[in-house]
C-alpha positions as CSV (number, residue, x, y, z in Angstrom):
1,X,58.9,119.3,91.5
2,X,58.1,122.4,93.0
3,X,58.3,125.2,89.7
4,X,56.9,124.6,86.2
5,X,57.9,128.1,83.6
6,X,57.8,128.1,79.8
7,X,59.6,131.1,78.4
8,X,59.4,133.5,75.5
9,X,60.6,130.6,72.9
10,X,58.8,128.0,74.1
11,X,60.8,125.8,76.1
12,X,59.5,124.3,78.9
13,X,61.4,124.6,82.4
14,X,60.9,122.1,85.0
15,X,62.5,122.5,88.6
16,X,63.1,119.8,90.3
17,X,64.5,118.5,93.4
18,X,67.5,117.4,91.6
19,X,67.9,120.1,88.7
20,X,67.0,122.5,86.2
21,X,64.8,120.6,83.7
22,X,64.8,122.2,79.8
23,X,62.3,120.6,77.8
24,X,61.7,121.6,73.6
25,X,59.2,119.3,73.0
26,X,61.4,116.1,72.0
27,X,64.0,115.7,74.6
28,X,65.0,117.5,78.1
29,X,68.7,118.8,78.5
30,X,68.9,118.8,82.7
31,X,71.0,121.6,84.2
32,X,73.1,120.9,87.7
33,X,75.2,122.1,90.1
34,X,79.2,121.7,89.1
35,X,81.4,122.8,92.1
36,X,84.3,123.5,89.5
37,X,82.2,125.7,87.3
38,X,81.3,128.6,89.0
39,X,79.2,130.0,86.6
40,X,76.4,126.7,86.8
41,X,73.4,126.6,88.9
42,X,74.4,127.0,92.6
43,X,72.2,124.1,94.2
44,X,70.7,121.2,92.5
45,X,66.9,121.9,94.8
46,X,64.7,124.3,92.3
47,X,61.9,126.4,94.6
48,X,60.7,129.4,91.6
49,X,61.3,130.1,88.0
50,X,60.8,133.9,86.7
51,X,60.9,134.9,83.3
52,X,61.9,138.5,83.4
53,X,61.1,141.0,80.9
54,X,64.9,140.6,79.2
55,X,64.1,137.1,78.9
56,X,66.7,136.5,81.6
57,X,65.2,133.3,83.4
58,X,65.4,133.7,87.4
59,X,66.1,130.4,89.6
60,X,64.9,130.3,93.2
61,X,66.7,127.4,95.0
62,X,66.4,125.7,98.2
63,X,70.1,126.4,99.8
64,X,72.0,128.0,97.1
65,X,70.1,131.9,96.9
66,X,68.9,133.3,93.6
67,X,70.6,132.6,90.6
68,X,70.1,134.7,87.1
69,X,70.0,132.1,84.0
70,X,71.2,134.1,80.4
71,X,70.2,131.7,77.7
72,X,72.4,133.3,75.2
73,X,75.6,132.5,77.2
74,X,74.1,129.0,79.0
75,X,75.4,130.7,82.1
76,X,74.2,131.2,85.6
77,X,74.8,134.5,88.2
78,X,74.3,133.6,91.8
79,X,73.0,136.3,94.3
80,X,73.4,134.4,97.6
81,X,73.3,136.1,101.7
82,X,76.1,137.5,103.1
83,X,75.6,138.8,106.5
84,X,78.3,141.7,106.0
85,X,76.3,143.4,103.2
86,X,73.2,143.8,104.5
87,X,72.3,144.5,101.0
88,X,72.8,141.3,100.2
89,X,69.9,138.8,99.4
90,X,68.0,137.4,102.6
91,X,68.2,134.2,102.5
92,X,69.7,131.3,100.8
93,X,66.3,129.5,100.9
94,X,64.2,131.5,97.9
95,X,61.1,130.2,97.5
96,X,58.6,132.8,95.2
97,X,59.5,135.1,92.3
98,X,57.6,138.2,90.5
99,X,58.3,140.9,88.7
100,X,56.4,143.8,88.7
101,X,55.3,147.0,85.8
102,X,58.6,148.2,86.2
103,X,60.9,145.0,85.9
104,X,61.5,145.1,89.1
105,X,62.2,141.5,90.2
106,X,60.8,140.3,93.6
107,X,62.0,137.8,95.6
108,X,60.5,135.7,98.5
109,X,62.6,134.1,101.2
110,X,62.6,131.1,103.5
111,X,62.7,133.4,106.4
112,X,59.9,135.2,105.5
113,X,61.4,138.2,103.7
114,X,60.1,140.1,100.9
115,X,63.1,141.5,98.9
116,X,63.4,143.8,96.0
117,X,66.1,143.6,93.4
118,X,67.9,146.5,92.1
119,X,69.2,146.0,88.7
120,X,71.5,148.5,88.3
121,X,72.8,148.8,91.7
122,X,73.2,144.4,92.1
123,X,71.6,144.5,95.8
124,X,68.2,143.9,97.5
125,X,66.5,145.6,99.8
126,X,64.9,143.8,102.3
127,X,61.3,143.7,103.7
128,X,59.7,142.0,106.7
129,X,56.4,140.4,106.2
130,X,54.4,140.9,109.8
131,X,51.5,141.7,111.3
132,X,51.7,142.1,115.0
133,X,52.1,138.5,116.5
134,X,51.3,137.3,112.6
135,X,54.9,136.7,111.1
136,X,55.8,135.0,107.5
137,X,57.7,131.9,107.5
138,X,58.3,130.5,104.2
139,X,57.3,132.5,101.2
140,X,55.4,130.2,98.6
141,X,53.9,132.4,96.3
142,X,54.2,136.0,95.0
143,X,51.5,138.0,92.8
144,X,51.4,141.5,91.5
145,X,48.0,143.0,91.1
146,X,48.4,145.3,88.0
147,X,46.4,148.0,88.7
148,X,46.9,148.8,92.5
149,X,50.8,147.5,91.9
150,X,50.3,145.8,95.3
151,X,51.8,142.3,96.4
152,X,50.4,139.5,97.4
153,X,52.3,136.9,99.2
154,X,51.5,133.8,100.2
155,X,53.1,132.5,103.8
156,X,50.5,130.0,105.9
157,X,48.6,132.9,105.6
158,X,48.3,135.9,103.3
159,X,49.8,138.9,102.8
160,X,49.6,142.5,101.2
161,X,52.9,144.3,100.4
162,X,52.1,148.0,99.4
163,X,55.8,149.2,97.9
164,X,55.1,153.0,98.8
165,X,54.1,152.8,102.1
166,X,55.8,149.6,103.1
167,X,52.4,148.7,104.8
168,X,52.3,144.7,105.3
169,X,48.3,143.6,106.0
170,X,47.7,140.1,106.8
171,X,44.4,138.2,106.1
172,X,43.8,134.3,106.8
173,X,40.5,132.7,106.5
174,X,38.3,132.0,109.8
175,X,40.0,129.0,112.2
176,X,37.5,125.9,112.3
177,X,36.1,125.3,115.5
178,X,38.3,122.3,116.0
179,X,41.3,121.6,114.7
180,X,44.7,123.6,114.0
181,X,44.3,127.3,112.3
182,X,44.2,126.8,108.5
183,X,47.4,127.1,106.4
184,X,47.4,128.7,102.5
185,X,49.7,127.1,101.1
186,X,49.2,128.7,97.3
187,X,48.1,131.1,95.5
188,X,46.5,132.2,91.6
189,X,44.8,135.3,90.1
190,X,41.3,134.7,88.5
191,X,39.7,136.4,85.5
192,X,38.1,139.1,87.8
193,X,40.4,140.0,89.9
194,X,39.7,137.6,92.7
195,X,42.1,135.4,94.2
196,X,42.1,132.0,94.9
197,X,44.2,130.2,97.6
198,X,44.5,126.3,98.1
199,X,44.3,125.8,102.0
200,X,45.3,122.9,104.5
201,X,41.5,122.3,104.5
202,X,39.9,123.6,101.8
203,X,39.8,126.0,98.6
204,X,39.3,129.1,98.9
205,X,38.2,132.3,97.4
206,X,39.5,136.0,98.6
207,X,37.9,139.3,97.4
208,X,40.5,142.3,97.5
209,X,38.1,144.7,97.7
210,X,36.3,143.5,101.0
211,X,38.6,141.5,102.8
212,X,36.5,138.3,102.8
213,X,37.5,134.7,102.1
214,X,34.8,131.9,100.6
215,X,35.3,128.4,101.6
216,X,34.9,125.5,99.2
217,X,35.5,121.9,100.3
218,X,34.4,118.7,98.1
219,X,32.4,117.2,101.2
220,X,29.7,120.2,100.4
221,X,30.5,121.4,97.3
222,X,30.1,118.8,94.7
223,X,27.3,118.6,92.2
224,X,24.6,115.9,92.9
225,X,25.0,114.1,89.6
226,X,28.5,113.9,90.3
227,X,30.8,110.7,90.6
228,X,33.6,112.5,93.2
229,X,33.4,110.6,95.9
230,X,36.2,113.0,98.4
231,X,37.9,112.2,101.5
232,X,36.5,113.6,104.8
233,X,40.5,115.1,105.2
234,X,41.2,117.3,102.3
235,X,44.8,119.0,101.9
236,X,45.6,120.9,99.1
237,X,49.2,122.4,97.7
238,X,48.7,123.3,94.6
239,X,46.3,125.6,92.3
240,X,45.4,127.0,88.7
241,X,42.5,128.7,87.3
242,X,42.8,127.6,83.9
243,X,41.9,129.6,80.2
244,X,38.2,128.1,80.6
245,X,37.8,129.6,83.9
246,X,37.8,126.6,85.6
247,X,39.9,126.5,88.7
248,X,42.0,123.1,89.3
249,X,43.4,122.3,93.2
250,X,45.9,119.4,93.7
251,X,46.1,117.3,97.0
252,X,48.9,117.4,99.6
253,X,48.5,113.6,99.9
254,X,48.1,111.1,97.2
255,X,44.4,112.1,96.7
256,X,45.0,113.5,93.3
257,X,43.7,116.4,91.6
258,X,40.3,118.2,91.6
259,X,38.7,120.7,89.4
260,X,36.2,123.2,90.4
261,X,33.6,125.3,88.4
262,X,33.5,129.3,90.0
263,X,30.2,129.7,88.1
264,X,28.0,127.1,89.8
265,X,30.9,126.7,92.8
266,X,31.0,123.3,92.9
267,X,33.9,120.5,92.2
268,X,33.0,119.1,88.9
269,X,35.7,116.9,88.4
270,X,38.4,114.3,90.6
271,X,41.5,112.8,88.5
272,X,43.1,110.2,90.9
273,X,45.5,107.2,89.6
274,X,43.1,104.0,88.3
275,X,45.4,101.7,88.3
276,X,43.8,99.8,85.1
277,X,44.1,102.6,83.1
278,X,47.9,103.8,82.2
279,X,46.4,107.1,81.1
280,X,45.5,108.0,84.1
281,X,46.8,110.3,86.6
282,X,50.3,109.0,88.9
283,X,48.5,109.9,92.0
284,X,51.1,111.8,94.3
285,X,51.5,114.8,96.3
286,X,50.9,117.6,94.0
287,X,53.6,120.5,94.2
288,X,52.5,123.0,91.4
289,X,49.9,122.8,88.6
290,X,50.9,125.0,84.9
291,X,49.3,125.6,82.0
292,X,51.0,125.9,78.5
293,X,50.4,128.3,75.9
294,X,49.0,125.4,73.7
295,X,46.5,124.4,76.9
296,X,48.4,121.6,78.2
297,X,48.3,121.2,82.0
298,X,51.7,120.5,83.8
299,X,50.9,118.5,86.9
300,X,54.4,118.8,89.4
301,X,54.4,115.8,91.8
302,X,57.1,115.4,94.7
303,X,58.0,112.1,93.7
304,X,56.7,110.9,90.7
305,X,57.8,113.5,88.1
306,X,55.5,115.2,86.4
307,X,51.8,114.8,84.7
308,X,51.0,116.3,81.2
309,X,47.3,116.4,80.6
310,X,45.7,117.4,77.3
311,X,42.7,118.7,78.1
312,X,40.9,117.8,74.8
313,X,41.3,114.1,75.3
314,X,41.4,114.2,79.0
315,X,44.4,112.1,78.7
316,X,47.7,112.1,80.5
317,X,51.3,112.2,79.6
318,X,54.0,110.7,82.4
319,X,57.6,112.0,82.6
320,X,59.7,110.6,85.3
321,X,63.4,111.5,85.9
322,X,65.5,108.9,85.2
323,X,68.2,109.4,87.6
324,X,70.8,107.0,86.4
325,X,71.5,109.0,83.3
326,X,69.6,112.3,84.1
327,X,67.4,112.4,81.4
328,X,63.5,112.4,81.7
329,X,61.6,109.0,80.0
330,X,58.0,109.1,78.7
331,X,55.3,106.9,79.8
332,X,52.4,107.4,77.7
């Protein structure tokens, strides 16, 4: 489960590996690819979920290009490559979605592509994300800064779009002196502006203003009264600064989740599975973490489903998908 949205009305959209997930708070209606309807989703792998400002939902897929979701008509538009117009999206492979002040929907590609949409025109225009030697692969995440209107894209390492000049500048925190180079591998806004970026190795913290990355790792950033006892290896895939300012990092491998304090910069907190306790956390590879506009924290996992904590009772909520008759059962 790589995409976790919930729109204007409140619904809760999950996209996963094997469908478009609706959820209303009693019951999930699943959404999949029909080859004789033309008009459902085009490919069953969800990558992004976009709101839009018409409250059009946007669908980033793995092998099927972008399709446009209109909740009045339950009906899907599919933008997919076509190497005769080169107006046409990029790739089929769309994996980040924004939109920026002037509804302007952009889209980020599997061949490392950063591509505008034009509304009332139906094409893209397409933009290569390089540096010199330094070229995107995969696009992961996409972020518009609201005041400079610049974009910040995500791709092993990161990237700055400036739409007026087309400049592309890349920045990647400093190689360890052993080891391979670090890979970002996501990407969230803070409260002040700052962003922070989970890394093959490490979390870290990136100024816009200077340039400069901050490295936290549990090893040497955990309080001394505190009961996290991390792996020498960290990998993380997955982060969220959350309403309280505290800023939550999930694991590539089945080391859980871990939450991290800005204002005293340590790790404060480890959730990992317990197996005596069914509350707990159903430790697997974390693909995305989402909050909810009543403070619940979506945890995506890539095999397990997905992880609904309340952060009042520290509790957890398990959904699995239940592939035999593709609905979603509750494990609480």
């Amino acid at each position: 489960m790589e995409a976790i949205l919930q729109d204007r009305q409140g619904f809760v959209w999950l996209g996963t590996w094997e469908g478009l997930a609706r959820y209303d708070g009693y019951r999930f209606i699943i959404y999949k690819h029909d080859e004789e309807d033309p008009r459902s989703l085009s490919n069953d792998v969800i990558m992004a979920l976009l709101e839009d400002q018409d409250g059009m939902l946007w669908v980033g897929t793995r092998d099927g290009g972008l399709n446009r979701f209109d909740p009045t008509t339950q009906t899907f538009t599919h933008y997919l490559p076509d190497s005769a117009h080169p107006k046409s999206i990029g790739s089929a492979y769309v994996g980040a979605l924004t939109e920026d002040w002037a509804g302007r929907v952009w889209v980020g590609t599997g061949n490392g592509q950063l591509n505008r949409f034009d509304a009332q025109a139906q094409t893209f225009t397409r933009y290569r994300l390089a540096c010199g030697d330094t070229v995107a692969g995969r696009v992961r995440r996409l972020l518009v800064d609201d005041t400079t209107q610049t974009i910040w894209a995500v791709s092993s390492v990161l990237f700055k779009f400036d739409p007026e000049t087309e400049q592309v500048t890349c920045y990647a925190p400093k190689a360890p002196p052993t080891g391979p180079p670090v890979r970002l591998t996501d990407m969230s806004r803070g409260s002040a502006g700052e962003l922070w970026l989970s890394g093959s190795d490490a979390l870290y913290r990136f100024d816009p203003a200077t340039g400069a990355f901050t490295r936290y790792h549990p090893q040497t950033h955990t309080a001394a009264a505190s009961t996290i006892h991390p792996q020498q290896i960290i990998s993380f895939n997955a982060i969220h600064p959350d309403r309280n300012g505290l800023v939550w990092i999930g694991s590539r491998f089945q080391d859980g989740v871990y939450v991290f304090d800005p204002r005293t910069e340590e790790f404060i907190a480890h959730y990992s599975q317990d197996p005596t306790n069914p509350d707990s956390f159903h430790a697997q590879p974390v693909w995305i973490i989402y909050e909810d506009r009543e403070g619940l924290l979506w945890i995506g996992t890539a095999l397990a489903g997905v992880d609904i904590l309340d952060l009042r009772q520290t509790q957890f909520t398990y959904y699995r998908e239940h592939r035999s008759s593709q609905y979603y059962a509750g494990v609480e």
